[in-house]
KENU-261725 format. One record per residue: residue in one letter; x, y, z of N, C-alpha, C in turn. Coordinates in nm, 3 decimals. Each point is the difference from the previous one (the first is absolute). Last residue first. Layout:
<sites>
  r       nu       nv       nw      cau      cav      caw       cu       cv       cw
  A        X        Y        Z        X        Y        Z        X        Y        Z
...
</sites>
This chain:
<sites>
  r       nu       nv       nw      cau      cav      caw       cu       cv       cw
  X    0.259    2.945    0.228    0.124    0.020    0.070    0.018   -0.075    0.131
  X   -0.254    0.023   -0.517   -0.025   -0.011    0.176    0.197   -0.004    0.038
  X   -0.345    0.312   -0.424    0.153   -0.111    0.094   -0.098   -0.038    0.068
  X   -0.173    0.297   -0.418   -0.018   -0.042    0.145    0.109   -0.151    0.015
  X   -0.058    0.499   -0.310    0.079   -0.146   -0.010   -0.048   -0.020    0.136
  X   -0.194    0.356   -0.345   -0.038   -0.064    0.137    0.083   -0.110    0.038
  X    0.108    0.252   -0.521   -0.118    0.028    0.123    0.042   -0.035    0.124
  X    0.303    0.073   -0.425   -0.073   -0.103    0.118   -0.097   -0.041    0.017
  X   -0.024    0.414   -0.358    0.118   -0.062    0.139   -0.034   -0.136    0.037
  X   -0.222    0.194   -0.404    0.145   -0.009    0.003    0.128   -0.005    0.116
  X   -0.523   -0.009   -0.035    0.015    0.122   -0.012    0.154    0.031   -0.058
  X   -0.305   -0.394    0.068    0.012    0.056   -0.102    0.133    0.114   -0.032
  X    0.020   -0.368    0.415   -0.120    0.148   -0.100    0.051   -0.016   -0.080
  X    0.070   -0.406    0.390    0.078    0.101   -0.100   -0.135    0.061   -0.072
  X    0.140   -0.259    0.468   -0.088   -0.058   -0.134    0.059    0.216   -0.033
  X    0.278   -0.474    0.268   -0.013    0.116   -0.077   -0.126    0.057   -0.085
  X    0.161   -0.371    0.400   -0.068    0.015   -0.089   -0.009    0.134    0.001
  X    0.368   -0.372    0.241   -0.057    0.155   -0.063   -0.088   -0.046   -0.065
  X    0.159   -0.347    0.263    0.118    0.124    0.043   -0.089    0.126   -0.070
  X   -0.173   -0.545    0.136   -0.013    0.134   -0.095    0.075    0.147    0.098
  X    0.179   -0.524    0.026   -0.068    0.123    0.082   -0.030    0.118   -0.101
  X    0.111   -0.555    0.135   -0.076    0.088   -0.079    0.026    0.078    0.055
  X    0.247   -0.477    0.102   -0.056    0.093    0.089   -0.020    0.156   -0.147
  X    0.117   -0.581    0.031   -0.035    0.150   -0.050   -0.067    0.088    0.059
  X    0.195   -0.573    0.012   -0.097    0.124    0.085    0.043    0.123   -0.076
  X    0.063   -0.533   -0.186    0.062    0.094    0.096   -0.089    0.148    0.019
  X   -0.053   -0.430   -0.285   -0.057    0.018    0.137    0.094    0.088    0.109
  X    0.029   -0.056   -0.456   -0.142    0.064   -0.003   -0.033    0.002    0.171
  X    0.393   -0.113   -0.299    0.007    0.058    0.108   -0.104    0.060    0.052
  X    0.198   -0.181   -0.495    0.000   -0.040    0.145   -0.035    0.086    0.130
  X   -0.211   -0.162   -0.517    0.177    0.127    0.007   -0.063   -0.022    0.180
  X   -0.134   -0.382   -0.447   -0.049    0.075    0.155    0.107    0.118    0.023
  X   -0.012   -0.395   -0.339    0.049    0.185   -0.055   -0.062    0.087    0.109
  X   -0.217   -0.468    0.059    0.118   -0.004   -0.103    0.020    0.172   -0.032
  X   -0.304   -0.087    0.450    0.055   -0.034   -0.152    0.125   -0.016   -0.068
  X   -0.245    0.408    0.307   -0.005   -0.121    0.035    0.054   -0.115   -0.129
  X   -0.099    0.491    0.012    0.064   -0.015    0.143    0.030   -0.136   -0.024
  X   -0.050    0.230   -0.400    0.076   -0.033    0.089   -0.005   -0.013    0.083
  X   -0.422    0.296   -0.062    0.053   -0.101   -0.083    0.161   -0.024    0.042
  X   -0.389    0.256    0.205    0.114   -0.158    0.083    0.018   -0.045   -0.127
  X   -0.103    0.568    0.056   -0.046   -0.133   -0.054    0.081   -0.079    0.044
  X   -0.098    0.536    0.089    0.094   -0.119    0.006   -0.062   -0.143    0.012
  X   -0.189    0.557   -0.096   -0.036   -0.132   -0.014    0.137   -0.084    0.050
  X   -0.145    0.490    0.123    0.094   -0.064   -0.046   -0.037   -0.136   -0.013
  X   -0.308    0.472    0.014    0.064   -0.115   -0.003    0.066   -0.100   -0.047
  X   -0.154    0.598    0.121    0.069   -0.119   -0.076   -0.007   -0.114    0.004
  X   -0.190    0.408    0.197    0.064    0.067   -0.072    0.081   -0.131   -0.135
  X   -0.508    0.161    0.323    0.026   -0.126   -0.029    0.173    0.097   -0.126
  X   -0.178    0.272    0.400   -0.055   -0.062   -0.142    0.111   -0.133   -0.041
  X   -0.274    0.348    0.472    0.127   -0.098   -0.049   -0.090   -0.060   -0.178
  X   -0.062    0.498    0.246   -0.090   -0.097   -0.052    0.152   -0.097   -0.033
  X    0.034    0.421    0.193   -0.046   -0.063    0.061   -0.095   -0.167   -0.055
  X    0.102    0.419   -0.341    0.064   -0.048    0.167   -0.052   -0.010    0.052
  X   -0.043   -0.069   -0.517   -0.086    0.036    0.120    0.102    0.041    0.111
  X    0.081   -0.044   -0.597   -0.093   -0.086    0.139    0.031    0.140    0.099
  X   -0.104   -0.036   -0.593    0.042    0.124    0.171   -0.007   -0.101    0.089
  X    0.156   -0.063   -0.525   -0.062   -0.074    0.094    0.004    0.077    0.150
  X    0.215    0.009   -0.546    0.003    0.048    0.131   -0.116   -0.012    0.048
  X    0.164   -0.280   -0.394   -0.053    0.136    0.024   -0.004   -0.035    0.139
  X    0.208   -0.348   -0.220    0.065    0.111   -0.074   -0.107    0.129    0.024
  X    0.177   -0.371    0.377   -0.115    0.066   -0.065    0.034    0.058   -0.111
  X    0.326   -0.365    0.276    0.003    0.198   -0.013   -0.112   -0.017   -0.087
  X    0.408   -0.321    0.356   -0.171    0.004   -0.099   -0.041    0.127   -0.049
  X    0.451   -0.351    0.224   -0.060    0.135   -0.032   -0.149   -0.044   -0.080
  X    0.413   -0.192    0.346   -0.096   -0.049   -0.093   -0.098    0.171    0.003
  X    0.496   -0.307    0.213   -0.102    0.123   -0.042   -0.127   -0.038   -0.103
  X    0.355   -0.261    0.410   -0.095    0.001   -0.098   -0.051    0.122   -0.017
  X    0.465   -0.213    0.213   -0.102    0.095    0.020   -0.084    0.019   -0.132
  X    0.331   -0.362    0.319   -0.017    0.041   -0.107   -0.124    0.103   -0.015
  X    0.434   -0.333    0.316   -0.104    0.109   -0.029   -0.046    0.054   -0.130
  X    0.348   -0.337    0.222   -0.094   -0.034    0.030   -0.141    0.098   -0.031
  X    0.453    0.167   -0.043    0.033   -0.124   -0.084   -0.181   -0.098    0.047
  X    0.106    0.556    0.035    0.006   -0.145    0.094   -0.016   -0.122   -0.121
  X    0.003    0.524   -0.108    0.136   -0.087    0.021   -0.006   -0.136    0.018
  X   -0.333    0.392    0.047    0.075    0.001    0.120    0.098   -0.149   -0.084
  X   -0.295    0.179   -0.338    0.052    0.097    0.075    0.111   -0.022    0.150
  X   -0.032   -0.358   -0.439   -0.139    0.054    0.138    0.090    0.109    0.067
  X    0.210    0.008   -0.498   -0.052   -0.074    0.104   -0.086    0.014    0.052
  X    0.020    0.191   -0.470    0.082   -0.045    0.150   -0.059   -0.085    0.041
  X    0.066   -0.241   -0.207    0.045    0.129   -0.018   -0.094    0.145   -0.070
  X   -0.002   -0.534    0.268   -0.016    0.130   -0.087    0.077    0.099   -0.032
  X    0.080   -0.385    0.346    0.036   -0.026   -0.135   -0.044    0.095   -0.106
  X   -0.152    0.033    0.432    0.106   -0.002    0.068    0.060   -0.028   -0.165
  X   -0.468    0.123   -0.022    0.088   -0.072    0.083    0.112    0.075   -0.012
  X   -0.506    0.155   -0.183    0.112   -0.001    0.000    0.087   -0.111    0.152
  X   -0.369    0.105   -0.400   -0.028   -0.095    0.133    0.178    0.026    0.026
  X   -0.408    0.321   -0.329    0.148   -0.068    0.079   -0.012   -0.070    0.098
  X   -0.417    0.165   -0.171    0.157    0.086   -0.131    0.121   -0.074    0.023
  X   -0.579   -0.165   -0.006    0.184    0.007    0.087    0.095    0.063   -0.077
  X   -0.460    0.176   -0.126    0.017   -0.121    0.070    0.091    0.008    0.045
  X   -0.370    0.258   -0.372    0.131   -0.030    0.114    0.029   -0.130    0.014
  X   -0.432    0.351   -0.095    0.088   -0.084   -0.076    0.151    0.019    0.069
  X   -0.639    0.071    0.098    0.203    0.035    0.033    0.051   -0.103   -0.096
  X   -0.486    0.045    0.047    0.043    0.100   -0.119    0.200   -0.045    0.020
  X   -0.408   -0.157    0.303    0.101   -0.115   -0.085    0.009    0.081   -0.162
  X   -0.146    0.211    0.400   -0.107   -0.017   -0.053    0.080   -0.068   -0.116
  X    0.213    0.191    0.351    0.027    0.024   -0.149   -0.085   -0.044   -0.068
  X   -0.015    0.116    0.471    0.069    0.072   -0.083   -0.011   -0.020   -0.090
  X   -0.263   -0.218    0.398    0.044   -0.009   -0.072    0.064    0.107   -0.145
  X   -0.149   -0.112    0.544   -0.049    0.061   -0.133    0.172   -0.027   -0.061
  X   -0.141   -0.247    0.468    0.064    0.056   -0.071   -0.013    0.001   -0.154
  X   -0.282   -0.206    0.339    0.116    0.099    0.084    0.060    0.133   -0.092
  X   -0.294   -0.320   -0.205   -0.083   -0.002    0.102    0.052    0.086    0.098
  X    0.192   -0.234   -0.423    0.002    0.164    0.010   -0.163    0.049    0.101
  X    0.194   -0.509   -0.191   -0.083    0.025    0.071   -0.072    0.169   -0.035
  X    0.252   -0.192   -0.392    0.003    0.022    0.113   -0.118    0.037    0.092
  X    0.118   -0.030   -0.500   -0.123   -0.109    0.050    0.021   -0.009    0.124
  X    0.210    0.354   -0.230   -0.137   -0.023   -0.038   -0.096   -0.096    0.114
  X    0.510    0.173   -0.041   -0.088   -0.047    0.131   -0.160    0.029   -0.034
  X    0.535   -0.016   -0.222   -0.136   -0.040   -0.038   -0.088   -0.018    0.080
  X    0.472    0.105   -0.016   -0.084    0.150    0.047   -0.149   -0.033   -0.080
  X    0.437   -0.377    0.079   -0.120    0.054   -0.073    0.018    0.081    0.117
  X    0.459   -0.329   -0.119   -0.105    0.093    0.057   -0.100    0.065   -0.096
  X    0.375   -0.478    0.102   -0.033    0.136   -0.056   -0.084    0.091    0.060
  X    0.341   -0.464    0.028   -0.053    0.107    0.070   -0.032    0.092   -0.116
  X    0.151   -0.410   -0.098   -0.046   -0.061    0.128   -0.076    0.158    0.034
  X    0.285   -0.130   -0.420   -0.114    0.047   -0.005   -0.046   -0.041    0.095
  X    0.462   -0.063    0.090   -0.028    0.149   -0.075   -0.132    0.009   -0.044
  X    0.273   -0.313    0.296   -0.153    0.028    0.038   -0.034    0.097   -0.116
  X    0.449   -0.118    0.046   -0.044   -0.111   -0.035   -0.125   -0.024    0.038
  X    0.288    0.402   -0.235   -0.028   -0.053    0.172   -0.103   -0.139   -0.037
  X    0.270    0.334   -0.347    0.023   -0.119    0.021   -0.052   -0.080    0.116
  X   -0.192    0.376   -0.185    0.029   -0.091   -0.103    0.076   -0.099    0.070
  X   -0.261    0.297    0.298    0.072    0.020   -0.047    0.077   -0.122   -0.093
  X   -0.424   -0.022    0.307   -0.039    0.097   -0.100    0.156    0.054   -0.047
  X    0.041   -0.266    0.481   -0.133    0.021   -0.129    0.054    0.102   -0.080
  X    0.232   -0.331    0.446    0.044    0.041   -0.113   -0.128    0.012   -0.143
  X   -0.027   -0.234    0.419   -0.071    0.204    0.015    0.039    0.056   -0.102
  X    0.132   -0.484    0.068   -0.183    0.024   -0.059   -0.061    0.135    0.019
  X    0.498   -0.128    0.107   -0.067   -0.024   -0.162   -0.138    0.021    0.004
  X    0.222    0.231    0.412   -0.030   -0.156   -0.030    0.000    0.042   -0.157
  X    0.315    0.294    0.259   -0.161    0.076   -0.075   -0.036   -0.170   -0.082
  X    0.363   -0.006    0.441   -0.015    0.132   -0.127   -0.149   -0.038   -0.017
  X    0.128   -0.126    0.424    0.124    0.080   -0.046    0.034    0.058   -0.137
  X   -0.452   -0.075    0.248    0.072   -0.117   -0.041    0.119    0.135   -0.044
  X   -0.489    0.070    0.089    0.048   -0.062    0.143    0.142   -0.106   -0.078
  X   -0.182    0.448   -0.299    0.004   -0.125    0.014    0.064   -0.023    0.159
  X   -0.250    0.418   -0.198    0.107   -0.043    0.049    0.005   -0.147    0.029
  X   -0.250    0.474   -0.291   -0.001   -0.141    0.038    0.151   -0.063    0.047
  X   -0.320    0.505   -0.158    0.146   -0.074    0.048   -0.074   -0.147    0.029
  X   -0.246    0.373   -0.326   -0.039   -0.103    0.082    0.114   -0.064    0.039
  X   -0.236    0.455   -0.229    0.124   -0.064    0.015   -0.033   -0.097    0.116
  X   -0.277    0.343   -0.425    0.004   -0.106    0.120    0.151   -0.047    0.022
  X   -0.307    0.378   -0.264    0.112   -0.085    0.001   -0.001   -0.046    0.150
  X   -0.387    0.239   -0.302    0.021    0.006    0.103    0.168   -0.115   -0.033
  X   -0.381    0.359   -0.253    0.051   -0.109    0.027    0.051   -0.003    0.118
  X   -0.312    0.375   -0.178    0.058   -0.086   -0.105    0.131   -0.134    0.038
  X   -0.383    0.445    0.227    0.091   -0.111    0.034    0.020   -0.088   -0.181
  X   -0.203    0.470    0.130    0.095   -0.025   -0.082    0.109   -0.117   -0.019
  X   -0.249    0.215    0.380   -0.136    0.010   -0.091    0.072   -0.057   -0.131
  X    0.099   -0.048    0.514    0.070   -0.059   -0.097   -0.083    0.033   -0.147
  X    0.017    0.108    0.548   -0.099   -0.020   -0.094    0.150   -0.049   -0.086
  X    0.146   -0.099    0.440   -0.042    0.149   -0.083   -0.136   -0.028   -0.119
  X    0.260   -0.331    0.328   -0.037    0.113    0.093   -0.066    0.115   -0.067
  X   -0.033   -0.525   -0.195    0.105    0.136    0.003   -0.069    0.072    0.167
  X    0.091   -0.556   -0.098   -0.134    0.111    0.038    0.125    0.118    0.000
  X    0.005   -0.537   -0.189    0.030    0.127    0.052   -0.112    0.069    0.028
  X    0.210   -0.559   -0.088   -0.132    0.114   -0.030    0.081    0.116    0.047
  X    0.125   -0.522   -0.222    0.054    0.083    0.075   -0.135    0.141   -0.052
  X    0.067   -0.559    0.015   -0.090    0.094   -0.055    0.077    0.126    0.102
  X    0.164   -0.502   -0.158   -0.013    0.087    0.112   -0.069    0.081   -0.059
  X   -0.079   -0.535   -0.088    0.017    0.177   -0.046    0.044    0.061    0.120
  X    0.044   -0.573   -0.181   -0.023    0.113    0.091   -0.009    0.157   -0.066
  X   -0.084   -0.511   -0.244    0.057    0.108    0.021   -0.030    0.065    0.155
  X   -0.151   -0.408   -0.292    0.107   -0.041    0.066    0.093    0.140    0.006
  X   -0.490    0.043   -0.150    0.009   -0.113    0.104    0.122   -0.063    0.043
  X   -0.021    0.354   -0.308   -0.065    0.061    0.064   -0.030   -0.106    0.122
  X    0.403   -0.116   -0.411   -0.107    0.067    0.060   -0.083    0.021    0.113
  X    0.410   -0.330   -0.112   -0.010    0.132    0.007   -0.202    0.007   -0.004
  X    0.423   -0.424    0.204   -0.122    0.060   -0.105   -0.050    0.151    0.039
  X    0.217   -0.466    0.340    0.026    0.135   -0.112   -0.111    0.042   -0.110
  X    0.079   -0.234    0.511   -0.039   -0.015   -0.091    0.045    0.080   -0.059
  X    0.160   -0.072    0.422   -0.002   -0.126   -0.053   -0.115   -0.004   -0.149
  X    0.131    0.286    0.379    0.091    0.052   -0.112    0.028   -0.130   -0.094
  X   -0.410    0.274    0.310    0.107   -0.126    0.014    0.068    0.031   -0.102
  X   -0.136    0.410    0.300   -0.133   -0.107   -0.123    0.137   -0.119   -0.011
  X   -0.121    0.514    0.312    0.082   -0.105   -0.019   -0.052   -0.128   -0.124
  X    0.009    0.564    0.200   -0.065   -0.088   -0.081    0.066   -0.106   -0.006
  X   -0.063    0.508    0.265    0.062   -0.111   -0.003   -0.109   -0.127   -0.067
  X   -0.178    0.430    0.094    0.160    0.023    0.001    0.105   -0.119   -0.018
  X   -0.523    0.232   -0.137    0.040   -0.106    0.062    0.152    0.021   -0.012
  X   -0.567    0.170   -0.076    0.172    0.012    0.134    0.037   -0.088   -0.005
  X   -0.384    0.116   -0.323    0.014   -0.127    0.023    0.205    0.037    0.040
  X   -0.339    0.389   -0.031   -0.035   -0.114   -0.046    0.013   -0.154    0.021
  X    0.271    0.436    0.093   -0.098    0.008    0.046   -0.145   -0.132   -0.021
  X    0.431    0.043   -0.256    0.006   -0.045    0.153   -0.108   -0.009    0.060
  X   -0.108   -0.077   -0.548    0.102    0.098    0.093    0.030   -0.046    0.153
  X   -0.163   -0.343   -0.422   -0.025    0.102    0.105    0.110    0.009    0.043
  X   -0.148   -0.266   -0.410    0.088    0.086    0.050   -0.038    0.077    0.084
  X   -0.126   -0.489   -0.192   -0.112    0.091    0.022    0.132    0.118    0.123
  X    0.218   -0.386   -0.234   -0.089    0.005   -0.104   -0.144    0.133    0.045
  X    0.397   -0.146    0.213    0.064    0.086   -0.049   -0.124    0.014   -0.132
  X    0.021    0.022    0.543   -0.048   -0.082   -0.092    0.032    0.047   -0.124
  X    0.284    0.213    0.330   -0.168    0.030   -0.056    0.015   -0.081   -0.023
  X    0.375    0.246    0.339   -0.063   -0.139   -0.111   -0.128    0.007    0.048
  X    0.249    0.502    0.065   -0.046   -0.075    0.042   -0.005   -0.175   -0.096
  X    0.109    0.606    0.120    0.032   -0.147   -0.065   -0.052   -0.149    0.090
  X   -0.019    0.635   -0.003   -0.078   -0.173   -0.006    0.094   -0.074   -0.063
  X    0.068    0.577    0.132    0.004   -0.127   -0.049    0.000   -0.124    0.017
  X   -0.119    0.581    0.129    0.063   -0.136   -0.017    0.001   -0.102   -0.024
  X   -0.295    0.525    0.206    0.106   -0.122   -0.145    0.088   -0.066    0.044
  X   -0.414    0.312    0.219    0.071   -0.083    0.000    0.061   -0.050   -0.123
  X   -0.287    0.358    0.305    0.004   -0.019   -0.181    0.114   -0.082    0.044
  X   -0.208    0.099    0.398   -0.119    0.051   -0.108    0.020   -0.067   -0.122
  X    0.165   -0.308    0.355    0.070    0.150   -0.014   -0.120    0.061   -0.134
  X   -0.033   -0.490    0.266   -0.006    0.154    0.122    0.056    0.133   -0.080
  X    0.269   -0.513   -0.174   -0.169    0.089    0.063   -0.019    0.130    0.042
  X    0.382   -0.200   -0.361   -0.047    0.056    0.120   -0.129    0.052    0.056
  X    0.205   -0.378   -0.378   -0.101    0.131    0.012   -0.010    0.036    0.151
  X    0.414   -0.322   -0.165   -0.113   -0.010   -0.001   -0.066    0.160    0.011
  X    0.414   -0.257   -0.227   -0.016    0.096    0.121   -0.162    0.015    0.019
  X    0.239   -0.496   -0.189   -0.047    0.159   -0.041   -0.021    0.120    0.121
  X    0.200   -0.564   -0.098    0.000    0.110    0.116   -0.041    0.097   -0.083
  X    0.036   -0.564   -0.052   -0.051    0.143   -0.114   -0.039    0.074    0.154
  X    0.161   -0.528   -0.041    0.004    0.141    0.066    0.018    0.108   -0.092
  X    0.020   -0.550   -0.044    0.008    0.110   -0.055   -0.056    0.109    0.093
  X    0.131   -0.569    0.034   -0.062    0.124    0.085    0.022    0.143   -0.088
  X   -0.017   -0.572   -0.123    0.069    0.106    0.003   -0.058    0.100    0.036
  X    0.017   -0.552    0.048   -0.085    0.119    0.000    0.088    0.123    0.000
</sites>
């Protein structure tokens, strides 16, 4: 059994206007936000393989601005990951030509057929995107901190028209699919049962206007 841990900064109670950032595992076939279906830790066996929506996990990462946003047009995501092992197993190794998981992880800003009972929905499955980078210790660049056991996921999405959200309203910003194909088998990649620890580090949502916009951390 393998233990996964997904840490997000959560929504501070008690304050008029609040921001910050959700992560959380979804069912990967009906996508809910935190508020929806809380969950911080996921375990599953490492004794089957196979991809789609019944041999997948999601993380679903959300936000909430502090500001209006009348000119929202996307958002970038950053997601650290740290292996319980002195480097980065074969089966975390995704989405770079030579890793031996490379079609194991992708991403939607498709939350049509989502609960959105907590959390509204932005792109009204208009966004286009996905993973920009899975970076390691073998990229170039690299994972920002170096570690031979570490790797950091981006993933972008962007409207081609501008879209006003809310403050105070959490929105549905991304999910990361990771599939059990290789775990098991002939051409299996090793190490499914070692522990990972998640942490949505940033969600960026961005204007029109030509700045930035709103970058929300956790710190």
């Amino acid at each position: 059994m393998r233990i996964l841990v997904a840490i997000g900064l959560l929504v501070t109670p008690g304050l008029c206007v609040a921001a910050g950032i959700n992560l959380t595992w979804s069912p990967a076939d009906t996508l809910a936000c935190w508020p929806e279906h809380p969950s911080n830790c996921i375990g599953f066996p490492c004794d089957i393989s196979g991809g789609g929506a019944g041999n997948s996990v999601a993380l679903v990462g959300s936000f909430v601005l502090a500001f209006d946003q009348p000119n929202f047009v996307g958002t970038a995501n950053i997601v650290d990951l740290q292996a319980n092992s002195a480097t980065l197993p074969d089966w975390w190794q995704l989405f770079n030509t030579s890793a031996c998981r490379r079609t194991s992880l992708s991403a939607t800003a498709d939350f049509t057929q989502a609960r959105t009972t907590s959390c509204a929905d932005p792109w009204m499955g208009l966004a286009q995107g996905g993973v920009g980078a899975y970076q390691t210790i073998a990229t170039s660049p690299p994972v920002p901190n170096n570690l031979p056991n570490a790797a950091r996921m981006k993933i972008f999405f962007a409207l081609a028209d501008p879209s006003p959200l809310l403050a105070g309203v959490e929105y549905y910003s991304f999910a990361a699919r990771i599939d059990l194909q290789k775990t098991t088998g002939t051409g299996a990649c090793a190490g499914c049962d070692v522990g990972v620890t998640l942490v949505l580090n940033t969600i960026q949502a961005s204007e029109s206007t030509g700045g930035l916009g709103e970058s929300l951390r956790q710190y």
